[in-house]
N, C-alpha and C positions, 0 to 999 in steps of 0.2 A: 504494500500500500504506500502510494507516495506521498510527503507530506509536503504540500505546498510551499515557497519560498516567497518571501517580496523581492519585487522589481519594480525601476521605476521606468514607466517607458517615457517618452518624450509628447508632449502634450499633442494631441490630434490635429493635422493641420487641415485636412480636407474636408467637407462641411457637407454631412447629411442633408438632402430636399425634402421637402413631403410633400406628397401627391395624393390627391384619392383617387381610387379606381373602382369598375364597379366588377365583385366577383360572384354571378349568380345569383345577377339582380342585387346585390347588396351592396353599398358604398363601402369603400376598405379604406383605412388610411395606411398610408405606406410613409417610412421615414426610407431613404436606401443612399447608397454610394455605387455609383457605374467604376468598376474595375476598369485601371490607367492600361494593363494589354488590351488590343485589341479585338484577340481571341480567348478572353480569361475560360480556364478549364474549370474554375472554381464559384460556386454561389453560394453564400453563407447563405442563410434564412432565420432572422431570430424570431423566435415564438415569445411574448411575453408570458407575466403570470397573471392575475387577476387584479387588480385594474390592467386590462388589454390596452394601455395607452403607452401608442409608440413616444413621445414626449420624455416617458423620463428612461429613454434608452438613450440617446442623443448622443450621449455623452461617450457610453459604451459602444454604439454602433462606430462612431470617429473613430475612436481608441483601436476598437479591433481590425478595424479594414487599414489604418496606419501601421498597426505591428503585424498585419500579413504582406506590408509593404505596397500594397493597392494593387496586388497582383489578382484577388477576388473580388465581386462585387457582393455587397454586404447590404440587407432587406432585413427590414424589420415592419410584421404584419400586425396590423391592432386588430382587436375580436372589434367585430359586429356588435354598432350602436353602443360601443365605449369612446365614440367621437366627442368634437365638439357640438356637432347639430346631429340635433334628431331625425337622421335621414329614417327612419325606418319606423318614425309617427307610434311611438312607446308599446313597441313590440317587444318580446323578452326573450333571449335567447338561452339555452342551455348549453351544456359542456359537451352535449353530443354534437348541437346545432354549430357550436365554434368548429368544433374537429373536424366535420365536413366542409365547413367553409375553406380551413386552412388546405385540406386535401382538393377543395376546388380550385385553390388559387395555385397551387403545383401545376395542377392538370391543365390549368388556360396560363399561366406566365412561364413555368420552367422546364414544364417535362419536353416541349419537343427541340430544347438547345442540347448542344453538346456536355454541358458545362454538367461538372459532379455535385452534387449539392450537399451540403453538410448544414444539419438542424442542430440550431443550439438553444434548448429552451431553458425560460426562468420559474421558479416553483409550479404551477401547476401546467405553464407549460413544456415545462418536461415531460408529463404526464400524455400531453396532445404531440408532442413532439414523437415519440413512441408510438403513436397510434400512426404517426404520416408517415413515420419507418415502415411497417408492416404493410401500409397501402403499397409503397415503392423501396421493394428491399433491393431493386437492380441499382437504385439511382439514387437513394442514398449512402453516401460513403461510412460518414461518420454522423453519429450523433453524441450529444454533451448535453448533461441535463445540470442546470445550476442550481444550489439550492432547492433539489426536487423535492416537488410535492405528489409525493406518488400512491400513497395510504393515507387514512387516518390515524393521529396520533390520541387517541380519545386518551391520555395522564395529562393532554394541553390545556389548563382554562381557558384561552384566548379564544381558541377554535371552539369550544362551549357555545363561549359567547357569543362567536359571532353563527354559527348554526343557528342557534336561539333564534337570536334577529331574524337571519333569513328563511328561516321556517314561516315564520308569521307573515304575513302578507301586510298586515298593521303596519308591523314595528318597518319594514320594509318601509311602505310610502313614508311612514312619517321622520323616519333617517334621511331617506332621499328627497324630503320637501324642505328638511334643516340645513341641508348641505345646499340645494337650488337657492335657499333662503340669503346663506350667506355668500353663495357664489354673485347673488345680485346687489349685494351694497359696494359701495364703492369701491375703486380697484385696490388702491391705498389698505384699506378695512379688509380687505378679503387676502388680500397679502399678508398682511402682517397675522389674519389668525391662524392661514398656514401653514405659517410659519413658527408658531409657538405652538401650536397644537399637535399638527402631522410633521412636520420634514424644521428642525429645531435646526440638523446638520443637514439637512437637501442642499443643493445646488440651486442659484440661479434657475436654470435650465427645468427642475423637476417641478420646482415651487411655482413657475408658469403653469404648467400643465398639470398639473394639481388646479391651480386659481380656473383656467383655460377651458378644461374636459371633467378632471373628477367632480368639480362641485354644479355639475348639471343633474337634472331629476331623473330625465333619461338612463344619463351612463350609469349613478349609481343603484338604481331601479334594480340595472344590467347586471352588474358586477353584485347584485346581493343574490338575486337571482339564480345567476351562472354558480357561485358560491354554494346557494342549498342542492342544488343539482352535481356540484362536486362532492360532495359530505356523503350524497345519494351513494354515488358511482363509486367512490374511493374505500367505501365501507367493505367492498374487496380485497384478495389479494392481489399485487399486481403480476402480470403477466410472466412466471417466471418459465415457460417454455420459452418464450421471444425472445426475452433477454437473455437466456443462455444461450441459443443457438446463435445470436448476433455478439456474444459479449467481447470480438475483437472488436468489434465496432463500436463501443458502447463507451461511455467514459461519463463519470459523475464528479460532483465539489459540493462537498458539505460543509455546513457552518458548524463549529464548535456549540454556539447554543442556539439552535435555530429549531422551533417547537415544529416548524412545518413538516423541515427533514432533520429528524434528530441522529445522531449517531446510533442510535439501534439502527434505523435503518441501513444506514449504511453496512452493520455488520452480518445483516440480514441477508443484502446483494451478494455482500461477498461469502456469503456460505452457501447462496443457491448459483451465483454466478461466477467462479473466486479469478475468471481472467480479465472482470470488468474493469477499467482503471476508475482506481479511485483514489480522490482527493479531500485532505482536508484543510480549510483555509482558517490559519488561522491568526491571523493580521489585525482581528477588530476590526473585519467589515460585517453587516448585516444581513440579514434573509432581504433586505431593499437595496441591495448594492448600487443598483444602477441610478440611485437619487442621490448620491454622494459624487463628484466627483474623482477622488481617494478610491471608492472603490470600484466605478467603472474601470477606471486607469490598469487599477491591480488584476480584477478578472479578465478584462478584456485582454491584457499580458498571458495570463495563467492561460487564455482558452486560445491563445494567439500559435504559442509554443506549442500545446497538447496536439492540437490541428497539424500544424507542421510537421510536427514530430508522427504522428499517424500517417498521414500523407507519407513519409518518407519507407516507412514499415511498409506499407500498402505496397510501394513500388519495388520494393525490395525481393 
């Protein structure tokens, strides 16, 4: 099992777009970087976790497409109606409905290029990340799951609580009318409660998208929603035939105290899977790395190397 190290890579200099697209009828937001070859053989695909807002990956999508040297082009997909507008007029989606989406948007943007594709998801999209492995075992290379969210941890009270919430249909709207409530005072007022509330240590960059997307009635409707339909699904065990017969493929990073993927889990994989790689990071960054600065930098590093370093095996 290998244990993570720090590195500092050098700040990202080439600058994520975002686009919407529409994938099967559905508005998508896309954050992405166009690989600097001409003919990149390489396409990351990041899967977020739950808030599905590509927004606070920004930071880590730059990070990693600079430490693969802009030799791949790097996509980061948001679930469905975790935008900033209500393209989809407070429709609710679930964790089966996201995973088809993501496998829709393979099948219309990447499956008929050349390019290898490598999924790298964050907590529960690690989860969905796995499920778009087993749609496309030809043409996925590698997947990396960060901080997976792949079971239930029922010794979490966090997770309690927020099942609770999302079970109830109530407690739902009337979280999602507090958060629309303070998404509409002033910018100034909605910043700053952000800010001392949720993301104390966010970034710039996450605490936008936080003010921007999460504090709409829609998205978090979405995200409590998608939430009780994960609790549903995860109350499983996860797939351990798939994961054994892919585990060259396979590679995870766990957080020292992270209630989502705790280290049982991890030593879970490694007794049903034991040649999956695994990581533990353990630097003091969080299950929300990618709203820190600090820890976009560090994982988008760690998943930059892992990548390379498989690639390299692979051809070997």
């Amino acid at each position: 099992m290998e244990r993570a190290g720090l590195l500092a890579p050098f700040p990202p200099r080439a600058r994520a777009t975002a686009r919407v697209c529409m994938v099967s009828s559905f508005a998508t937001e896309l954050l992405e970087i166009r690989s600097r070859e001409p003919s990149p053989s390489l396409h990351v695909l990041v899967v977020p976790g739950n808030p599905g807002i590509v927004g606070f990956y920004k930071d880590f999508v730059e990070a990693l497409y600079e430490n693969l040297g802009g030799q791949a082009s790097v996509t980061a997909i948001g679930h469905i109606s975790h935008g900033q507008k209500d393209y989809e007029h407070g429709r609710l989606f679930s964790l089966h409905e996201q995973i088809e989406h993501k496998i829709d948007f393979l099948e219309q943007e990447l499956l008929h290029t050349e390019q290898s594709i490598i999924v790298v998801g964050h907590s529960i999209g690690a989860y969905i990340g796995l499920e778009i492995c087993k749609r496309f075992q030809k043409k996925v290379k590698i997947f990396l799951g960060l901080y997976p969210f792949l079971t239930l941890n029922k010794n979490a009270m966090k997770q309690s609580a927020i099942g609770y919430v999302a079970r109830s249909s109530l407690l739902s709207k009337g979280v999602s009318l507090l958060a629309s409530f303070i998404g509409s005072l002033q910018a100034s007022v909605t910043r700053s409660i952000v800010k001392r509330f949720l993301g104390s240590s966010w970034s710039a960059t996450a605490i936008d998208a936080g003010c921007s997307h999460l504090l709409q009635y829609h998205t978090m409707r979405n995200v409590l929603f998608m939430a009780k339909t994960e609790f549903q699904k995860l109350n499983e065990e996860p797939d351990w035939n798939f994961i054994r017969a892919k585990q060259a493929q396979i590679a995870f990073l766990f957080g020292v105290d992270d209630h989502w993927g705790p280290l049982t889990h991890l030593e879970e994989i490694s007794k049903h899977a034991p040649r999956v790689a695994l990581s533990i990071e353990k630097e003091g960054h969080t299950h929300g790395y990618c709203c820190t600065e600090a820890g976009s930098f560090w994982v988008a590093d760690y998943a930059a190397n892992l990548i390379k370093n498989q690639m390299l095996v692979g051809d070997s």
